[in-house]
C-alpha positions as a Python dict, from the first residue, in 0.01 Angstrom:
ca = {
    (1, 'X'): (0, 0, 0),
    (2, 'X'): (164, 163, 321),
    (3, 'X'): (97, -3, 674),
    (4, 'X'): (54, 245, 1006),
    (5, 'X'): (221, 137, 1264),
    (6, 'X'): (-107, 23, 1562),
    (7, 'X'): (-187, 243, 1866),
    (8, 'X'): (-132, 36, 2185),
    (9, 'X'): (-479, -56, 2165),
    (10, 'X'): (-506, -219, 1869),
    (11, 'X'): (-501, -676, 1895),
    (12, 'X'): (-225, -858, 1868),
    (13, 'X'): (-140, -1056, 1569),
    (14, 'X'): (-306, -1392, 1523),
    (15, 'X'): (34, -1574, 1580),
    (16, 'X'): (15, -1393, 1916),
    (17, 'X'): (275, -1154, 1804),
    (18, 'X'): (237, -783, 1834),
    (19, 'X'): (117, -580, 1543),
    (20, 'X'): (400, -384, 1524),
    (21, 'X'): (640, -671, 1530),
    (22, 'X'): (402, -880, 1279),
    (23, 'X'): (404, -536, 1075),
    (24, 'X'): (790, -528, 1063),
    (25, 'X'): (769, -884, 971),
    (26, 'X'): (575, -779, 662),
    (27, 'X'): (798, -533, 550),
    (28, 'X'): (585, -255, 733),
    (29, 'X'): (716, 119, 670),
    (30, 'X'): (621, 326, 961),
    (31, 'X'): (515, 751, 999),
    (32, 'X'): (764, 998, 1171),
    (33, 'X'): (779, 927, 1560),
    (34, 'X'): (745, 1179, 1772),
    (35, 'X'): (823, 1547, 1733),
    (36, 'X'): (909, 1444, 1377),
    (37, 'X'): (788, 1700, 1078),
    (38, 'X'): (604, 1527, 798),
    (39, 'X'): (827, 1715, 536),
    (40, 'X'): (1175, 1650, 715),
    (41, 'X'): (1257, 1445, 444),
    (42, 'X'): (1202, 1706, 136),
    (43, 'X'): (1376, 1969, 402),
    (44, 'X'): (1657, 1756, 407),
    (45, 'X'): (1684, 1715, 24),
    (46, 'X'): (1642, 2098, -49),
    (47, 'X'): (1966, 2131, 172),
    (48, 'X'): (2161, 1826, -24),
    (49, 'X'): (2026, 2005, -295),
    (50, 'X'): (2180, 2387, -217),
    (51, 'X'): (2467, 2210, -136),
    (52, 'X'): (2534, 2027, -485),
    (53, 'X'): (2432, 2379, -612),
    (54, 'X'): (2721, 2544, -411),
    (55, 'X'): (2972, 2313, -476),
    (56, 'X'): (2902, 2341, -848),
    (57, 'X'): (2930, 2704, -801),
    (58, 'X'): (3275, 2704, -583),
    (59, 'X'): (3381, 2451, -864),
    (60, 'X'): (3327, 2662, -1143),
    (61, 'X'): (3478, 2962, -946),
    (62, 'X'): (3746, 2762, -864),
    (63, 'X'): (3843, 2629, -1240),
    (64, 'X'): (3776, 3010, -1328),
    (65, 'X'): (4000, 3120, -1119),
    (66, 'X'): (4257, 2841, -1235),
    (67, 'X'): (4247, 2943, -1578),
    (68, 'X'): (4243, 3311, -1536),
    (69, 'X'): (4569, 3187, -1311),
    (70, 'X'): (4726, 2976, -1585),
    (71, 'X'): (4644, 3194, -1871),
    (72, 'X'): (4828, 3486, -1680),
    (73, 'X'): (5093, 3249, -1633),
    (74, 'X'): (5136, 3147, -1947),
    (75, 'X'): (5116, 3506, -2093),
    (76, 'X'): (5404, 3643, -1861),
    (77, 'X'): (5614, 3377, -1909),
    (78, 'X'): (5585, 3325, -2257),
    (79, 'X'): (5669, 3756, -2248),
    (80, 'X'): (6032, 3635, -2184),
    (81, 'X'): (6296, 3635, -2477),
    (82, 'X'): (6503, 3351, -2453),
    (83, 'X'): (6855, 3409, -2563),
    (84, 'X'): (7012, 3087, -2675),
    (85, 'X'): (7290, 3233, -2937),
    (86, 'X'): (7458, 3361, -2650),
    (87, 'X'): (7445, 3029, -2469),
    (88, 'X'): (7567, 2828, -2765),
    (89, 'X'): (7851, 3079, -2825),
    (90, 'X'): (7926, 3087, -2477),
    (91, 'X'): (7937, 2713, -2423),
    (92, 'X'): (8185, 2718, -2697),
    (93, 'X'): (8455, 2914, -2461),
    (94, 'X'): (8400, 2744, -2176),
    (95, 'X'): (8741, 2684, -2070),
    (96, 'X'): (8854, 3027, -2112),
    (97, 'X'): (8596, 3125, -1874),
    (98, 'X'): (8635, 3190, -1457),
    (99, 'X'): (8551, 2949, -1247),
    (100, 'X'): (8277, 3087, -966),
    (101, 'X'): (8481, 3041, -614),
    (102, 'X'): (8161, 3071, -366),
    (103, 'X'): (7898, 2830, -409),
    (104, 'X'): (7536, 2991, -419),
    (105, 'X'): (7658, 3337, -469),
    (106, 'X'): (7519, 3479, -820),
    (107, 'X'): (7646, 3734, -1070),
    (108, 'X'): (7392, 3874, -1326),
    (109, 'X'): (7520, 4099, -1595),
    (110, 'X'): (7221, 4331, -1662),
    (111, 'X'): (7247, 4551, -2022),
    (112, 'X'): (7040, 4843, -2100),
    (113, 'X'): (7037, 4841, -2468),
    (114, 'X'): (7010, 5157, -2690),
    (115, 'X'): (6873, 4999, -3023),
    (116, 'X'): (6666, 5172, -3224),
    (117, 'X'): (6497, 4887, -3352),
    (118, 'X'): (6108, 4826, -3357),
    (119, 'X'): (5827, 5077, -3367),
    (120, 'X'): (5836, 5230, -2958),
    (121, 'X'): (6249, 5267, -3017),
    (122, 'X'): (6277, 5481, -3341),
    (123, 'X'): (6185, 5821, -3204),
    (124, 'X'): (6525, 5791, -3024),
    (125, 'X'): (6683, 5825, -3304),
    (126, 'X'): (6839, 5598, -3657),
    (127, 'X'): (6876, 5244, -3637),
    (128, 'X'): (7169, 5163, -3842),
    (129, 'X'): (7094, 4782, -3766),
    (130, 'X'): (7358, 4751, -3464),
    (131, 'X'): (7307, 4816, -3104),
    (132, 'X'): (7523, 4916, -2824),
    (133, 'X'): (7497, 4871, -2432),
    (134, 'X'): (7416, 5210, -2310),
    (135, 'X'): (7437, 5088, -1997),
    (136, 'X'): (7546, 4792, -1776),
    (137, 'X'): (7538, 4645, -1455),
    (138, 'X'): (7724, 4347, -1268),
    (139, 'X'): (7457, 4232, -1020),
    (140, 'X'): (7625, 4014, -693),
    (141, 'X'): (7397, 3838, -493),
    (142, 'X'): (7555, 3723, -200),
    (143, 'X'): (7544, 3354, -96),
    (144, 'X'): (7339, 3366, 180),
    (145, 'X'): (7154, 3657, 0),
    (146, 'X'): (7169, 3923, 275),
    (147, 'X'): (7321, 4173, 13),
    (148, 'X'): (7336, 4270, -328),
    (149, 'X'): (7541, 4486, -486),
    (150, 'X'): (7542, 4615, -833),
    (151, 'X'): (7875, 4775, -1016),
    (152, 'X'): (7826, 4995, -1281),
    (153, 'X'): (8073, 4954, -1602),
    (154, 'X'): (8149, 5244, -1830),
    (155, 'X'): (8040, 5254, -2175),
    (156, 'X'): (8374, 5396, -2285),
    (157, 'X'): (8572, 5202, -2064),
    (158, 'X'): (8862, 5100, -2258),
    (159, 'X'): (8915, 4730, -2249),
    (160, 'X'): (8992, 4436, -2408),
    (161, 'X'): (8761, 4313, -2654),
    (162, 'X'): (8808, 3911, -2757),
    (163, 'X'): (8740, 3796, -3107),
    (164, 'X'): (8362, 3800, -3142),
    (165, 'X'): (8099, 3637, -3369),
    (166, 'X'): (7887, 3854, -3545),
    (167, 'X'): (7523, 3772, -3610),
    (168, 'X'): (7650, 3730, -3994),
    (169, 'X'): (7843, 3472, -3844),
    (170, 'X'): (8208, 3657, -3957),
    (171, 'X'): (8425, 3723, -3689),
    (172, 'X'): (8579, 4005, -3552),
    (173, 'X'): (8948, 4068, -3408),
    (174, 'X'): (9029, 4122, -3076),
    (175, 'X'): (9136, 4458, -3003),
    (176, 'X'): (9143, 4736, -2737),
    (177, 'X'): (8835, 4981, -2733),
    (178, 'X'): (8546, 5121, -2509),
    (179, 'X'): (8344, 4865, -2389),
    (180, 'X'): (7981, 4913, -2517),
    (181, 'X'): (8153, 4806, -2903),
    (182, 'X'): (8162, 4463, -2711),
    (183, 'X'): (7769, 4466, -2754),
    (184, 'X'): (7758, 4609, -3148),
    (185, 'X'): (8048, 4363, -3242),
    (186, 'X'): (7929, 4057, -3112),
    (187, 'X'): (7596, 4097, -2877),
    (188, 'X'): (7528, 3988, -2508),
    (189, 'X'): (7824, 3704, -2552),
    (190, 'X'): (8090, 3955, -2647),
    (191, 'X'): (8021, 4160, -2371),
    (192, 'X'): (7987, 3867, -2122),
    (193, 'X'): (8349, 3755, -2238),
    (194, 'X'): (8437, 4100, -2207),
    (195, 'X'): (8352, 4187, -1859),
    (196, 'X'): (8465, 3812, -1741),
    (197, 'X'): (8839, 3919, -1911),
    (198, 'X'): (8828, 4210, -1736),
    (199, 'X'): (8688, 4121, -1364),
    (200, 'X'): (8775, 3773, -1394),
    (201, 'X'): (8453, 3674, -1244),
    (202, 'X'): (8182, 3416, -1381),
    (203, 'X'): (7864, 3617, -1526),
    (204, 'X'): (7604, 3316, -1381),
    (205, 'X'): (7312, 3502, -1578),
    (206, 'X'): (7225, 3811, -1810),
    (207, 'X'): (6893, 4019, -1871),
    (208, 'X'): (6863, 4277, -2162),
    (209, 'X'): (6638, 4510, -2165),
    (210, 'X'): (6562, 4836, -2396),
    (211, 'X'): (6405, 5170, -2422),
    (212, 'X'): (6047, 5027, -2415),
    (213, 'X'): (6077, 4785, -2167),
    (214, 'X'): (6201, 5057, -1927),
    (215, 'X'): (5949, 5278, -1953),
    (216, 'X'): (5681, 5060, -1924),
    (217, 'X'): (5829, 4917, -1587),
    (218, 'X'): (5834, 5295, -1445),
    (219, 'X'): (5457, 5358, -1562),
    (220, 'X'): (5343, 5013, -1445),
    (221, 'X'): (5443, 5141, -1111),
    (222, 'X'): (5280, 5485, -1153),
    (223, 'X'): (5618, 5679, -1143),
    (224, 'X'): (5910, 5691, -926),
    (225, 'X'): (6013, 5953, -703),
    (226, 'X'): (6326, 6121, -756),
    (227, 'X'): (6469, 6476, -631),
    (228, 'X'): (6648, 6717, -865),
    (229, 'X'): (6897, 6959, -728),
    (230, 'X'): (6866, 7160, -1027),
    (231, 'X'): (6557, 7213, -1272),
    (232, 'X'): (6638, 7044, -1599),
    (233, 'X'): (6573, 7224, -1938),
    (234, 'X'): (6678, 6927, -2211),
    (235, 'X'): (6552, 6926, -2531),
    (236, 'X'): (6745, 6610, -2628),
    (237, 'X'): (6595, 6418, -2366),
    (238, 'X'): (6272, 6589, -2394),
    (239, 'X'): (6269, 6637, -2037),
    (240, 'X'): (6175, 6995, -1859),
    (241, 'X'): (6119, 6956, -1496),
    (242, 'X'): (6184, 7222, -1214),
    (243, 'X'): (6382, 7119, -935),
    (244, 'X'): (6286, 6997, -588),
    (245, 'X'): (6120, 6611, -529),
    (246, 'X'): (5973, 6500, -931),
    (247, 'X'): (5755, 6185, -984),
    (248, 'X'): (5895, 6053, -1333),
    (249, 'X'): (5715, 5882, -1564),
    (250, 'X'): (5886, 5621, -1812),
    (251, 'X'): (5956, 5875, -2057),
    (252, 'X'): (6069, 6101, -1821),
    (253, 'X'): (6282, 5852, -1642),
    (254, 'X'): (6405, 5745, -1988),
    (255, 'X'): (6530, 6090, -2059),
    (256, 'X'): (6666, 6143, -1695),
    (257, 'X'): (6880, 5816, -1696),
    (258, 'X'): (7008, 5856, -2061),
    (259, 'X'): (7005, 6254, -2059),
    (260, 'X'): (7403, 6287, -2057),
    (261, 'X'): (7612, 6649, -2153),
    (262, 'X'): (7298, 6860, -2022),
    (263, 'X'): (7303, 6737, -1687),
    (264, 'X'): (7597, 6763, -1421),
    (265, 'X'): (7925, 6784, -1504),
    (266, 'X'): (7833, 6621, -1863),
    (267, 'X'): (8064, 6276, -1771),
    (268, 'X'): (7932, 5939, -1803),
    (269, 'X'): (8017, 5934, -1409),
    (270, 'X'): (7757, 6163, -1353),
    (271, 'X'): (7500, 6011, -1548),
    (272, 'X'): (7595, 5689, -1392),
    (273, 'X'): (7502, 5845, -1064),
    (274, 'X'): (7234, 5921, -1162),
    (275, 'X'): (7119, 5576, -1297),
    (276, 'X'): (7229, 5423, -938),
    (277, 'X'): (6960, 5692, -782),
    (278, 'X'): (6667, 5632, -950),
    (279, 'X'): (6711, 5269, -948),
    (280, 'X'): (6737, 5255, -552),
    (281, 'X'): (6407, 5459, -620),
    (282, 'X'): (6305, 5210, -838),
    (283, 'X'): (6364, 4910, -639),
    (284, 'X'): (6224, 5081, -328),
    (285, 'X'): (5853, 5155, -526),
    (286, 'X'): (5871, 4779, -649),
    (287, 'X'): (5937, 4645, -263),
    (288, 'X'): (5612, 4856, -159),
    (289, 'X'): (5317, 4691, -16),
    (290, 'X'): (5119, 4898, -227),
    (291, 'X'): (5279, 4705, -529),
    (292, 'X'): (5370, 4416, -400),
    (293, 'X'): (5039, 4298, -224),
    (294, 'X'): (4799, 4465, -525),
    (295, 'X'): (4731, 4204, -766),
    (296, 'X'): (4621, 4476, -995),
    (297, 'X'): (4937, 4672, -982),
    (298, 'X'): (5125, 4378, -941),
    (299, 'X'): (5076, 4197, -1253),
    (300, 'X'): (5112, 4521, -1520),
    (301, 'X'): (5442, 4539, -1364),
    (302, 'X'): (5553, 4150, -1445),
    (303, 'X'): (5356, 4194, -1761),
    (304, 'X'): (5593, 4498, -1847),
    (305, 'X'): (5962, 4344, -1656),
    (306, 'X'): (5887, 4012, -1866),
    (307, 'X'): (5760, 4215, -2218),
    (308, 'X'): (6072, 4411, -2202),
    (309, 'X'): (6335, 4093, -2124),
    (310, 'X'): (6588, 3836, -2311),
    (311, 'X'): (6756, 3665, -2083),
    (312, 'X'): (6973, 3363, -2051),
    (313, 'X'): (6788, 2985, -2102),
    (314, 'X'): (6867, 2927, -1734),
    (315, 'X'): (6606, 3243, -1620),
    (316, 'X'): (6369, 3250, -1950),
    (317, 'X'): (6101, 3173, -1735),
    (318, 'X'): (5878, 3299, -1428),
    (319, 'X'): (6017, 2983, -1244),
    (320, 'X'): (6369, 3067, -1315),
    (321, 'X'): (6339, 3424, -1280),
    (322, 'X'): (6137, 3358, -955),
    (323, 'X'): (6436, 3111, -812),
    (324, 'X'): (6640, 3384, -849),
    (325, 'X'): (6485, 3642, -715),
    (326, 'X'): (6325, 3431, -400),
    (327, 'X'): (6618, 3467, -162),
    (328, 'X'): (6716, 3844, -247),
    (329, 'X'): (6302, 3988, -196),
    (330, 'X'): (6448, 3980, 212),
    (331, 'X'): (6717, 4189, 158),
    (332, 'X'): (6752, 4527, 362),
    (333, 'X'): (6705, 4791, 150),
    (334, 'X'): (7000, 4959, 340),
    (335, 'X'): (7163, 4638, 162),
    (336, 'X'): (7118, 4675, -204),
    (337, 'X'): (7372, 4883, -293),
    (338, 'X'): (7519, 5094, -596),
    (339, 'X'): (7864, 5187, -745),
    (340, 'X'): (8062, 5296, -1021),
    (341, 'X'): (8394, 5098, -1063),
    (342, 'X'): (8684, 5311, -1006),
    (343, 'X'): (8750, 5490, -1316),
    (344, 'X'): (8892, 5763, -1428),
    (345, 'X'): (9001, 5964, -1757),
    (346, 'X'): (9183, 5795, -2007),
    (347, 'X'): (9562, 5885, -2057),
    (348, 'X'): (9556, 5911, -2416),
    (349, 'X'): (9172, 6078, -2467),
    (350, 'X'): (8989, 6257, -2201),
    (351, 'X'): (8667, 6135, -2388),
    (352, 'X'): (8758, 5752, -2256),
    (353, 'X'): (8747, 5593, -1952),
    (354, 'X'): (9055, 5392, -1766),
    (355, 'X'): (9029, 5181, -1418),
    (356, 'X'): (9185, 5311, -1118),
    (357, 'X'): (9410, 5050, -974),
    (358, 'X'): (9480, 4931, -750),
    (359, 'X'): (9124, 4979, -587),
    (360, 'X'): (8894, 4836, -892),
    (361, 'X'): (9084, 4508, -877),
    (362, 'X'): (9006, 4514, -461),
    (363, 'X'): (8676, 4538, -551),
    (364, 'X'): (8661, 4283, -833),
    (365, 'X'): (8837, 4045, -590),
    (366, 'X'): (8562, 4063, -294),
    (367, 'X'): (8336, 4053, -545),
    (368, 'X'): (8483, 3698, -661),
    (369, 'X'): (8525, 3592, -331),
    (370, 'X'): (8149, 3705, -223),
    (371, 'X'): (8332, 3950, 63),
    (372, 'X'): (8151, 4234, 154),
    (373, 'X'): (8208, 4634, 23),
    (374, 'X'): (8062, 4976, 128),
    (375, 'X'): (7928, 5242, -6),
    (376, 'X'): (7944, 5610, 39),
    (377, 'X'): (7810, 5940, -147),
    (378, 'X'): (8075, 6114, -386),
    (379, 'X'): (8078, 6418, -112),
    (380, 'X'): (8196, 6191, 139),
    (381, 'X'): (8503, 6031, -107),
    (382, 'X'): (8628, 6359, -288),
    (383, 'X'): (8987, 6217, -242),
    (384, 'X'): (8882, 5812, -322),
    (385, 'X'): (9047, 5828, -689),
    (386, 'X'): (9298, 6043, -621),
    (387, 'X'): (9417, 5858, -370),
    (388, 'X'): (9356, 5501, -523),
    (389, 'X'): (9601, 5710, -883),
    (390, 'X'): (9857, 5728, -634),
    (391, 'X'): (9927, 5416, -470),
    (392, 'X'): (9938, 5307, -864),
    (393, 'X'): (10167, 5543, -965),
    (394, 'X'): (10404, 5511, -605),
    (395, 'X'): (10394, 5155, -644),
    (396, 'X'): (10489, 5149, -1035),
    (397, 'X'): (10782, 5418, -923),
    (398, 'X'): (10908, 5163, -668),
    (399, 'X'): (10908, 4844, -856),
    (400, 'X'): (10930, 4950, -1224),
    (401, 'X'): (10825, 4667, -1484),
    (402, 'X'): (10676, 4439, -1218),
    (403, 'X'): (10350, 4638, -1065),
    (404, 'X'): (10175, 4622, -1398),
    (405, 'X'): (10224, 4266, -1412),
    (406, 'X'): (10102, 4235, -1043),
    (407, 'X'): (9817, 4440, -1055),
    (408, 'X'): (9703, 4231, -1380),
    (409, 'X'): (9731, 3947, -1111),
    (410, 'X'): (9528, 4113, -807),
    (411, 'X'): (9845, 4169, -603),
    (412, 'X'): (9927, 4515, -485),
    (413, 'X'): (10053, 4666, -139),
    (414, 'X'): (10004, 4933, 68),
    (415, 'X'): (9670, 5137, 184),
    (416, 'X'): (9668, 5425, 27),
    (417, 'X'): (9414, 5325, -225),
    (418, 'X'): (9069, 5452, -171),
    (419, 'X'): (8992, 5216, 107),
    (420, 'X'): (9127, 5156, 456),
    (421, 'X'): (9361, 4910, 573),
    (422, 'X'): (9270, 4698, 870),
    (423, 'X'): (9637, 4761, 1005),
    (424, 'X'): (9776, 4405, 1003),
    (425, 'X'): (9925, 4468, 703),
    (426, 'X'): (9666, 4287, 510),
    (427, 'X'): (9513, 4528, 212),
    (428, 'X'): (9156, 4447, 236),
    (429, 'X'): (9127, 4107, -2),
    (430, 'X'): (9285, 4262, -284),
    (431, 'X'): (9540, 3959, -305),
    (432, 'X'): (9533, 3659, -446),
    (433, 'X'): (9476, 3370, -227),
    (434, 'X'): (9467, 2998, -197),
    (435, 'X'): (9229, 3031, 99),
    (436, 'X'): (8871, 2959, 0),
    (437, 'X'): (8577, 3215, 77),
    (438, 'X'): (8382, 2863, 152),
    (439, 'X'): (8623, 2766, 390),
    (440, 'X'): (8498, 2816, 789),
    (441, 'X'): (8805, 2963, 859),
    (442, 'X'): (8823, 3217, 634),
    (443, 'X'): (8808, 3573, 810),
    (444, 'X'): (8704, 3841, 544),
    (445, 'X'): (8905, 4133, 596),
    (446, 'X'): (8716, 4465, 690),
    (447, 'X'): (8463, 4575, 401),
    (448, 'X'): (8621, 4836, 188),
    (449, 'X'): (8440, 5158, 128),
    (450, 'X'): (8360, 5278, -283),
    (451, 'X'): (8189, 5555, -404),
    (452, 'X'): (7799, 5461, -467),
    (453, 'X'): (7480, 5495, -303),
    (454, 'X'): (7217, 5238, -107),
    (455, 'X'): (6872, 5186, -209),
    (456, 'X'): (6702, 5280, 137),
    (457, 'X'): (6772, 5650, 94),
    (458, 'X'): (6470, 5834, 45),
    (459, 'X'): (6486, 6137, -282),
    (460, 'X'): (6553, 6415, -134),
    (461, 'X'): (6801, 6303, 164),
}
């Protein structure tokens, strides 16, 4: 039974108490006071109650979210090929391999491999069971990551080739040939050991990708622009576009980047050009907001960059490959550049490629010591390998027996060799030297200028 609280008229206790004091003595529960609802109490639990209801709600949304989260996580990165022959067969040449002179800068050797193995890479053509690189790419990230630039090798470069393993586990001789056998003898550790011997600088990281995996980046991003000086007519490539500004597709772009004796001059210069273009394109549609901040085009594009990737253990994951790529996403497009390394026709078979020296050891020493190098367009440096051929061949007149051995050691002299001199004598870092890039008082010389293109120009400039 439930006491009232007395009206001010009602007797005091018989202890001579009030009521309401003998009440609360007894345990008395009392009505709302005044201006007090009688149902304040159920309002109050409806609200406690909405509330438990929302919370469950933003819970479950929450955990959804979470798991929709991790399972795209774990999808992407478990897209990624990790390439742990190459490690193991690496780590067994370690000493023969360069030691990296500028802490934090990174070099990533990135192959474009034309197997024909697996059901989206057959229409290209036979798979005899081998592959070669149809195209690579030394990637330097500067230290403090304010530039990149990325040096396209040749495929028939001629170089020197180590002793490889095959994946039967035989071995193969060393011998001089075009570079992309590097990639059939032996695979991605052939070629890294290759293009180390030949730049003598430490490959940090490599990516592989092939035919599929390319297209599907260029469709995940809807196309790429691209403007074509001339309308294209290849039945090779299967490719037919008229000329002017073209969106590509990823079989289009396939065709375009691969597409070699119907297009230009028919040289693997050319279609290296080419490649540099439409991936400054390519990097430029990737850096858009309207990629970039569009969670629904933004994850068919990781979903298709991871599908299509074996990589080193170091990057085999988003975490690696996002440590890698955190510091370079700031990068001024004007920044990321392209090149070619100074090449030219081989002496003994047009069909080959040889370096031009002394300029392609300049650049491979700034590279090394993480200086910096321009770029121009090929209308701008119609006289860069003729002039870099001469200083060679003036220098090997002059000192006959001893320039090949210096060039083989970075040394060379004089200006005259595709880039200018700064005047003091000093041939723009393409000498060895003591002198560490780390060192605070170590004054790069002035940035050499090489035949390429940058990533902020737009298609048809």
């Amino acid at each position: 039974m439930t006491d009232t609280a007395p009206t001010p008229s009602e007797p005091s206790a018989p202890d001579g108490r009030p009521a309401e004091a003998a009440g609360a003595a007894r345990g008395a529960t009392y009505a709302p006071g005044a201006g007090a609802s009688p149902t304040g109490l159920g309002s109050r639990r409806r609200r406690f109650r909405w509330l438990r209801y929302a919370a469950v709600v933003t819970a479950v949304l929450v955990l959804a979210a979470g798991g929709l989260g991790w399972a795209a996580y774990k999808k992407l990165n478990g897209n990624i090929t990790k390439d742990t022959g190459a490690a193991a067969e690496l780590e067994r040449y370690e000493k023969e391999r360069p030691t990296p002179l500028v802490h934090d800068a990174q070099n990533i050797l990135l192959i474009g491999s034309d197997s024909r193995s697996g059901p989206d890479n057959r229409k290209y053509g036979r798979d005899p069971g081998t592959q070669r690189s149809d195209t690579t790419i030394l990637l330097h990230l500067a230290a403090d990551r304010q530039s990149a630039t990325a040096v396209s090798l040749p495929r028939d470069l001629m170089v020197d080739i180590p002793s490889c393993r095959r994946p039967d586990g035989s071995r193969t001789r060393a011998q001089f040939a075009q570079f992309n056998w590097a990639f059939e003898f032996g695979g991605t550790a052939c070629t890294i050991r290759t293009v180390e011997k030949l730049t003598n600088i430490r490959v940090d990281h490599h990516m592989v990708v092939d035919f599929a995996g390319f297209k599907d980046m260029v469709d995940a991003v809807d196309g790429v622009h691209v403007c074509l000086k001339h309308p294209i007519d290849d039945r090779g490539a299967k490719l037919r576009l008229p000329a002017g500004p073209q969106t590509l597709n990823g079989e289009q772009a396939l065709g375009f980047v691969r597409a070699r004796k119907s297009l230009g001059n028919g040289s693997d210069t050319d279609r290296m050009d080419r490649q540099q273009e439409f991936l400054a394109a390519l990097v430029n549609k990737v850096r858009s907001n309207d990629v970039l901040l569009n969670p629904a085009k933004l994850y068919p594009v990781l979903d298709a960059a991871t599908s299509s990737l074996t990589t080193d253990p170091g990057i085999a994951s988003l975490r690696g490959l996002y440590e890698l790529v955190r510091g370079v996403r700031n990068i001024p497009t004007e920044r990321v550049q392209f090149l070619t390394v100074p090449r030219r026709s081989y002496t003994y078979d047009v069909n080959r490629d040889e370096l031009v020296e002394p300029a392609a050891e300049a650049l491979f020493t700034r590279l090394r010591r993480d200086e910096p190098v321009e770029v121009a367009r090929a209308a701008a440096l119609e006289t860069y390998e003729r002039a870099a051929a001469k200083s060679y061949e003036d220098d090997a007149e002059d000192a006959p027996g001893e320039s090949e051995s210096a060039y083989e050691e970075g040394e060379s002299e004089g200006s005259e060799d595709g880039y200018e001199d700064d005047g003091d004598g000093d041939s723009g870092g393409d000498s060895w030297s003591d002198e560490k890039p780390d060192d605070p008082t170590h004054t790069p010389s002035p940035a050499p200028t090489f035949r390429g293109n940058t990533a902020d120009r737009t298609a048809c400039e």
